[in-house]
C-alpha positions in Angstrom: 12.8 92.9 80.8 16.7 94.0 81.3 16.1 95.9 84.5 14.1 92.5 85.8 17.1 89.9 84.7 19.7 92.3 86.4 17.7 92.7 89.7 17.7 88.8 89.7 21.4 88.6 89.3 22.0 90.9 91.7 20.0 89.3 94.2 21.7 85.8 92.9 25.1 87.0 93.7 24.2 88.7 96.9 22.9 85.1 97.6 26.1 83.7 96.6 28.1 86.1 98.4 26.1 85.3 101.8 26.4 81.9 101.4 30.4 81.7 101.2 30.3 84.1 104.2 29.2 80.8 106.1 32.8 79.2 104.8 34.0 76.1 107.5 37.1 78.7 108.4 40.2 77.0 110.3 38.2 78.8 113.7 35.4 76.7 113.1 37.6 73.5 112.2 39.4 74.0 115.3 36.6 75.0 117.5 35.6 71.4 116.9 34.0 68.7 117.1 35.8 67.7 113.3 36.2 64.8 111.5 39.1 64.5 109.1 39.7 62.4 106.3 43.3 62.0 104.4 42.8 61.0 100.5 45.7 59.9 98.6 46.9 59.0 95.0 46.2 59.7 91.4 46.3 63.6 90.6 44.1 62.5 87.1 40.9 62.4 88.9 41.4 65.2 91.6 38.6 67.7 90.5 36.3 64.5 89.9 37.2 63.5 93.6 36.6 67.1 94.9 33.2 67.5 93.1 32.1 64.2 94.1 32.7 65.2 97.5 31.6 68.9 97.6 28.0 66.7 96.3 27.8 65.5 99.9 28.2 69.0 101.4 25.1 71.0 103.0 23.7 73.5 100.6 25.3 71.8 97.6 23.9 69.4 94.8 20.7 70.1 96.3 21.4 69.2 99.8 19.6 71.0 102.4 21.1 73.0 105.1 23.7 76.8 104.6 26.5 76.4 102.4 30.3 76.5 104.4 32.4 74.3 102.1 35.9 76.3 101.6 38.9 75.3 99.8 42.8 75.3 100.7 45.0 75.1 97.7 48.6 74.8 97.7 49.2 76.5 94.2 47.0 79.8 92.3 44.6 78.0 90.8 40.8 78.3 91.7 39.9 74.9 93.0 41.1 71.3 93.2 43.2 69.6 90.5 42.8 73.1 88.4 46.5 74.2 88.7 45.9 73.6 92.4 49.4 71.8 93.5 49.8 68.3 94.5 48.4 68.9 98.4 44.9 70.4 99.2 42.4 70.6 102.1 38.4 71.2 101.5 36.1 71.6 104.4 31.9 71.2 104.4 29.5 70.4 107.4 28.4 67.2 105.7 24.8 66.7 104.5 22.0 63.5 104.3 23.7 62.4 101.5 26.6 61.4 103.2 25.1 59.2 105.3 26.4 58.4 108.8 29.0 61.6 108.0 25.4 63.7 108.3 25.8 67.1 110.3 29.3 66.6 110.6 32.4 69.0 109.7 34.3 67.4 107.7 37.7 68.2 106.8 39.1 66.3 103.6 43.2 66.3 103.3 43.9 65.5 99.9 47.0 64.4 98.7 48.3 63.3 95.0 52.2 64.0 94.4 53.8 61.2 93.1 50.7 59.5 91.5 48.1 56.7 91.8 50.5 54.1 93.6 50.2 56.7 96.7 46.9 55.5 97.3 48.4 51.9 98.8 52.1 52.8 98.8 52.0 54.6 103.1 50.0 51.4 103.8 52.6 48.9 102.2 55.5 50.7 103.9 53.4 50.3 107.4 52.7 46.8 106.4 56.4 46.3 105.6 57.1 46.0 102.1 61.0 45.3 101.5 60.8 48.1 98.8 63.7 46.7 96.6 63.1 49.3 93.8 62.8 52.2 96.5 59.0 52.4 95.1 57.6 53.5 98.6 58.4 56.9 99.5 59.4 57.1 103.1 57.2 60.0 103.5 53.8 62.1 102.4 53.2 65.8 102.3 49.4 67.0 103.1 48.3 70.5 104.1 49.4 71.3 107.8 46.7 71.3 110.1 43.6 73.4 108.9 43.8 74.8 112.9 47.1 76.2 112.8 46.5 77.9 109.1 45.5 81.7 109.0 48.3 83.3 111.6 51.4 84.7 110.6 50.4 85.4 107.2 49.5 81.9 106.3 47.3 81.2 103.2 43.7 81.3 105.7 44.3 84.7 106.5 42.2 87.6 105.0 39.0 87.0 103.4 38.5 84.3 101.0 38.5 84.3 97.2 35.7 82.7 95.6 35.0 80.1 92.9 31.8 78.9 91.4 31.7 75.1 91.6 29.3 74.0 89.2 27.0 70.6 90.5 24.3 69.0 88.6 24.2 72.2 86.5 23.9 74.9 89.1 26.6 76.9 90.3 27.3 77.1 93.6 29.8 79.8 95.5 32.4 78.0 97.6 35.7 79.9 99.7 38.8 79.6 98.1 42.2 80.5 99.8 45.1 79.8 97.6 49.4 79.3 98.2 48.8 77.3 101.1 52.5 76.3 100.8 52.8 75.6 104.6 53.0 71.4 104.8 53.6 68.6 107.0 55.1 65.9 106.1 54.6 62.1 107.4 57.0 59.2 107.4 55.8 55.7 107.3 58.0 52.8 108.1 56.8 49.6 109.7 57.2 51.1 113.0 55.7 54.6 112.2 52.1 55.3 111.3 53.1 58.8 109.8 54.2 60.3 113.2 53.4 59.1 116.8 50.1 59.6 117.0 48.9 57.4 114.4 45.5 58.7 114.0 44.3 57.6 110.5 42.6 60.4 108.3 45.6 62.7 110.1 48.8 61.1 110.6 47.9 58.6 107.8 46.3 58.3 104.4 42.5 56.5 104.7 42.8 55.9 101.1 42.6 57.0 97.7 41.7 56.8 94.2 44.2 55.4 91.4 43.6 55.4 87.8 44.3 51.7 87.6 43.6 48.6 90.3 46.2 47.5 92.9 47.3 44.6 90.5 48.3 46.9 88.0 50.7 49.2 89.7 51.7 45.4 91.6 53.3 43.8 88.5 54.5 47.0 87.4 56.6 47.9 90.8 57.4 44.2 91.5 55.5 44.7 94.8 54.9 41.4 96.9 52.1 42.1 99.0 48.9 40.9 98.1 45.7 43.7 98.5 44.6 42.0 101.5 47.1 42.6 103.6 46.5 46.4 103.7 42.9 46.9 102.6 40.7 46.8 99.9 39.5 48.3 96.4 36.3 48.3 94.8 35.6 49.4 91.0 34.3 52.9 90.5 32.9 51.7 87.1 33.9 55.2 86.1 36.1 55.5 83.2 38.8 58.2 82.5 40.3 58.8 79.3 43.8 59.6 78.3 45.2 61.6 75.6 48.8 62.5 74.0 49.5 65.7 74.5 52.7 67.4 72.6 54.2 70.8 72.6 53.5 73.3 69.6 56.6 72.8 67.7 55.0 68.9 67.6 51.9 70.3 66.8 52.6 71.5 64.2 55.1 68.8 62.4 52.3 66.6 62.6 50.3 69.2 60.9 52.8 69.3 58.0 52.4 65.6 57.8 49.1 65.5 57.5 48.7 68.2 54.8 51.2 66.4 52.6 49.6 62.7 53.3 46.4 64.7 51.7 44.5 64.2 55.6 44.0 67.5 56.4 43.4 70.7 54.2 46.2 72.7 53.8 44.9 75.8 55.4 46.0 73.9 58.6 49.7 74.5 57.6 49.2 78.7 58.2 50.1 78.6 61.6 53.9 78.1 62.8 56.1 76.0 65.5 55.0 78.3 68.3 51.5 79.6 67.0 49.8 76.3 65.3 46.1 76.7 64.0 44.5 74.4 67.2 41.0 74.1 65.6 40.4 71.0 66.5 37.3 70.0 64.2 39.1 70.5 61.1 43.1 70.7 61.6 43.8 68.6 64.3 46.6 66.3 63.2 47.1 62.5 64.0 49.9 60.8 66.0 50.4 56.7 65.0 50.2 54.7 68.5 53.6 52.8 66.8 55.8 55.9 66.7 54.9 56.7 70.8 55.4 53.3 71.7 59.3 53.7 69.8 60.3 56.7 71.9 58.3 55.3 74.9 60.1 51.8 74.4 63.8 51.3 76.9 65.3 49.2 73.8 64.2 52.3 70.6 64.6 55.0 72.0 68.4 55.2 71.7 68.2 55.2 67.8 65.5 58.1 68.5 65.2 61.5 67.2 63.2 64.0 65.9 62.8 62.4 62.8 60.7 59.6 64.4 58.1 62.5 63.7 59.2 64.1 60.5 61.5 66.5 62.0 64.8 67.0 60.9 67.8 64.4 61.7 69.2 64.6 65.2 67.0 67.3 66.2 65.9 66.7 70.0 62.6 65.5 71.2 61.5 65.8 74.9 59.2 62.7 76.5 57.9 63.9 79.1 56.5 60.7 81.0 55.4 60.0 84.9 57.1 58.6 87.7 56.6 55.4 88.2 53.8 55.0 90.9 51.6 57.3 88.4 48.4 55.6 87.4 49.0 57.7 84.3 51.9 56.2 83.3 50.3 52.7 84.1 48.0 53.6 81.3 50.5 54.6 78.9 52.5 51.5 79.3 49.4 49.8 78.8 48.1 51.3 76.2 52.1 51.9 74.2 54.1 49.1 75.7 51.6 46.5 76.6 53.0 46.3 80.3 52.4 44.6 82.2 48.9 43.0 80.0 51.6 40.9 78.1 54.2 39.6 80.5 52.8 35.9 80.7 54.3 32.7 78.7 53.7 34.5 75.5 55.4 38.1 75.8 54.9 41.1 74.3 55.3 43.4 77.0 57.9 46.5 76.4 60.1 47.9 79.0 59.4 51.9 79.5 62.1 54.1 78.7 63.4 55.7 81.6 65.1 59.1 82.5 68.7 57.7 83.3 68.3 56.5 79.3 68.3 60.0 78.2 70.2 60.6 75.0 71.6 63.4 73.1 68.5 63.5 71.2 65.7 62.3 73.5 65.4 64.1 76.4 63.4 62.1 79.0 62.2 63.4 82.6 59.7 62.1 84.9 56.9 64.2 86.1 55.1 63.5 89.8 52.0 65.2 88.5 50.1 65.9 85.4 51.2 69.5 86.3 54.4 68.9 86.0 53.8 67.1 82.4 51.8 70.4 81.1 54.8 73.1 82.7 57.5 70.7 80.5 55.2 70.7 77.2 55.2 74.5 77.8 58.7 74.9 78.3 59.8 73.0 75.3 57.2 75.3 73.2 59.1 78.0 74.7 62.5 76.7 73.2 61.0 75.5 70.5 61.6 71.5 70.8 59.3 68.7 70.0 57.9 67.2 73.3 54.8 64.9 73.9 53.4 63.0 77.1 50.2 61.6 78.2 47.7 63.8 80.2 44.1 62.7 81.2 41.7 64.4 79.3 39.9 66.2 82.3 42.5 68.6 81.3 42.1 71.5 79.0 44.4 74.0 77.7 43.7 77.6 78.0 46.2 78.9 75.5 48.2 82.3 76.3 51.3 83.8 75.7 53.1 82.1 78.7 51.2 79.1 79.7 49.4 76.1 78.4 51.2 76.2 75.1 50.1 72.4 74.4 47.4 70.5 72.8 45.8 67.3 72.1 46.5 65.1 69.1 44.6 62.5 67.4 45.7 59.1 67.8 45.7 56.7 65.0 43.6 59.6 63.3 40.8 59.0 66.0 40.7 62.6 69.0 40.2 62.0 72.3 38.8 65.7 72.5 36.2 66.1 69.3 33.5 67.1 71.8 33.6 69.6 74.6 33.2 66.8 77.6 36.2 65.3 76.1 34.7 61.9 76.2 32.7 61.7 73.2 34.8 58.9 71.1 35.7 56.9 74.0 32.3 56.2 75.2 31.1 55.1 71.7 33.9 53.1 71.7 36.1 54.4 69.2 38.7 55.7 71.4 40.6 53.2 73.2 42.9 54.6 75.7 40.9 54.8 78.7 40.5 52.7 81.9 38.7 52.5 85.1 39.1 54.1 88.5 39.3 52.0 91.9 38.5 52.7 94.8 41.1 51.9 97.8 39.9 51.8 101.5 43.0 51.2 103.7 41.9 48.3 106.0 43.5 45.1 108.4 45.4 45.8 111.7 48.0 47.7 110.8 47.0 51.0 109.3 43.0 50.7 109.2 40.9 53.6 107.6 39.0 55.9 110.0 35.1 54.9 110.0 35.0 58.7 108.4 37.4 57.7 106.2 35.2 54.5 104.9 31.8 56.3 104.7 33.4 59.3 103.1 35.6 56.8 99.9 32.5 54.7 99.6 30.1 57.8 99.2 32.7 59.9 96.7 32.9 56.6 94.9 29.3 56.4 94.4 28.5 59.8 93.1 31.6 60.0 90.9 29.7 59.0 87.6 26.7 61.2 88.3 29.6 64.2 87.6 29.1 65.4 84.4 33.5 66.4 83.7 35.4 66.3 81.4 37.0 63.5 80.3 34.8 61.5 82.8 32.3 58.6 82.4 30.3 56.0 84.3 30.4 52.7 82.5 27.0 50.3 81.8 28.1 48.5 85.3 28.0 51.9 87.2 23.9 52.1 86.8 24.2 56.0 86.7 21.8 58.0 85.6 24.9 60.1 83.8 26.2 59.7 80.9 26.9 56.1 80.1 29.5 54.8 77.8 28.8 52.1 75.6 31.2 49.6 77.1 33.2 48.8 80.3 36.2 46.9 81.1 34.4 45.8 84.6 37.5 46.8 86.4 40.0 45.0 84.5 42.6 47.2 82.9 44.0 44.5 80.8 40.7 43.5 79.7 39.4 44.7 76.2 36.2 47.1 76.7 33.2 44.8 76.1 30.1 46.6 74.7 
């Protein structure tokens, strides 16, 4: 019976093997004809976006036809939105299931540095936005042409590495070329359509994803522009939840807290500042919403210090928050300060605290990635400071000596990671922090989406629910055939989740 199961694997990976060999290379891209597509926006979501997409591809998810999708990843890691870097390129002759895409290569530029607010912010430059908080980057970096990768020593050259992509529960071998450091960047002004071509899915963003809708990041970045007058978002129904995330050192205060409040046995206390016991189950320790919002908060967070968390007086603590275009950090002002949910007649609202209000003791940066919020959680483990900031929970750590040295905590003593999927609490309801994807489609007369660009958004927007990821749900309103949550906020962020 062993000798038969090992001639199947064999004969599974030589499949495997064969099928990558069939990878849409940068000859093939540039031999033409191609279609190209430029995605923009929230870096949450980008291995959600990547699978739903890689779903359309010939011989993947089912789809009939040879396998070529291939990857091109700016950073080491082995395939979108897993330690990839903020710009990336994947490549598939498309399948039925993209419908008028069918039988064509497709190349897919994705983009997320800087955040959900990317998604619309080229498109409001082009549509000229005065920008009086200098929200709008002048510019946007993608992966330089696929054509012009692979000479010169250029991250295409050689022969691909490859990375199992898992879809619908079978694993599927896709080509994966990694430091693809070489960029081009695009500048948008109300003149300039990225450069002088102006071809949209190359020289501009079609669109994007964002963590929360267009009227969110609005109020938040006093934008003036209404949605209309650059395109237009639909609701994924998909929701994404969020967690806190703090360095070891934090970890493990909280820990201490708990064991003397009489919450968690005190077996959980064996660990230390840089090597805390992160089982989960039974010695994960809770962080009260109140004491985030009060180093999160512009007006508490000078009379802030370690303290705040049990830590000795005047000893530092690190916040490690988002820019302000990140649809992450729209969440956590949500969710902490009530911003911008509570800025009617009534109040409420709180103003984030923002790096230029540093103090001695709280040390606050602002991170244009969720990578960027990890590598600062691992460096304050490293000098042994308290730090905490808010990652989606599509992210896992993978604990070693040198890396990922940060973990989930509970929030107001409920996790956000008691299951594997990472989901588990906020789909029965019991975990709060989460919101809703949108869609945006770039549209109007002055930077329109490619009719690629359209099919391609409207089709990754469909399958993203039928993803089983972590940290990923469709909602009731999605109609998925997934797993469902039991309530939805129907595409309002500031609306409670109805079950």
């Amino acid at each position: 019976m062993k000798m038969n199961l090992s001639k199947i694997a064999v004969a599974v990976a030589a499949l495997g093997a064969a099928q990558a060999a069939f990878a849409l290379t940068p000859a093939q891209v540039n031999a033409g004809p191609t279609t190209y597509v430029w995605l923009s926006g929230a870096s949450a979501p980008t291995n959600a976006v990547f699978r739903s997409v890689m779903a359309l591809c010939n011989g993947l998810a089912g789809n009939g036809g040879a396998n070529d999708a291939h990857m091109y990843l700016e950073g080491a890691g082995t395939e979108p939105g897993k330690s990839s870097g903020d710009r990336v390129a994947y490549a598939c002759t498309m399948s039925s299931a993209a419908g008028s895409l069918a039988g064509k290569k497709v190349v897919v530029y994705h983009t997320v540095e800087g955040g959900s607010f990317n998604a619309y912010a080229p498109h409001l430059s082009m549509a000229g936005e005065p920008n009086p908080h200098g929200y709008l980057p002048g510019n946007l970096k993608r992966v330089n042409d696929l054509k012009s990768l692979g000479a010169g020593g250029k991250c295409a050259a050689g022969t691909p590495a490859i990375t199992n992509v898992t879809l619908n529960g079978v694993a599927y071998p896709i080509g994966r070329y990694n430091n693809c450091s070489d960029t081009i960047t695009k500048t948008f002004t109300a003149s300039l359509k990225g450069d002088a071509a102006g071809k949209p899915g190359e020289s501009y963003p079609d669109g994007g994803f964002s963590d929360t809708e267009y009227l969110i990041n609005r109020q938040n970045l006093d934008i003036g522009l209404d949605l209309g007058a650059i395109g237009g978002e639909v609701a994924t129904n998909v929701g994404q939840a969020f967690g806190v995330a703090v360095s070891y050192p934090l970890y493990h205060q909280l820990q201490k807290n708990d064991v003397a409040s009489g919450i968690l046995a005190s077996t959980c206390d064996d660990g230390s500042p840089t090597a805390p016991v992160l089982t989960p189950a039974s010695c994960q320790p809770s962080l009260p919403a109140q004491r985030y919002s009060a180093i999160a908060n512009r007006d508490t967070v000078g009379s802030a210090d370690g303290s705040l968390f049990g830590g000795p007086a005047g000893s530092i603590v690190n916040l490690v928050r988002r820019v302000p275009t990140s649809g992450t950090q729209s969440a956590s002002n949500m969710r902490f300060l009530a911003k911008p949910c509570s800025t009617g007649l009534s109040g409420g609202s709180l103003e984030p605290a923002r790096a230029t209000g540093s103090t001695p003791t709280v040390v606050i940066t602002e991170q244009s990635s969720t990578g960027g919020v990890k590598s600062a959680l691992n460096t304050a483990t490293g000098a042994g400071q308290f730090a905490l900031g808010v990652v989606s929970a599509e992210n896992t750590p993978a604990p070693t000596a040198t890396a990922d040295r940060w973990a989930f905590v509970k929030l107001d003593r409920v996790s956000p990671n008691s299951d594997a999927q990472q989901r588990a609490e906020a789909m029965d309801g019991s975990y709060s922090f989460w919101y809703e994807l949108a869609a945006f489609t770039a549209g109007g007369s002055v930077s329109p989406a490619s009719a690629a660009g359209t099919d391609l958004i409207a089709a990754a927007a469909a399958t993203l629910g039928e993803s089983d990821l972590k940290g990923i749900f469709a909602t009731p309103a999605a109609g998925s055939s997934g797993p469902t949550s039991k309530g939805a906020r129907l595409g309002n962020s500031c609306q409670p989740a109805i079950q």
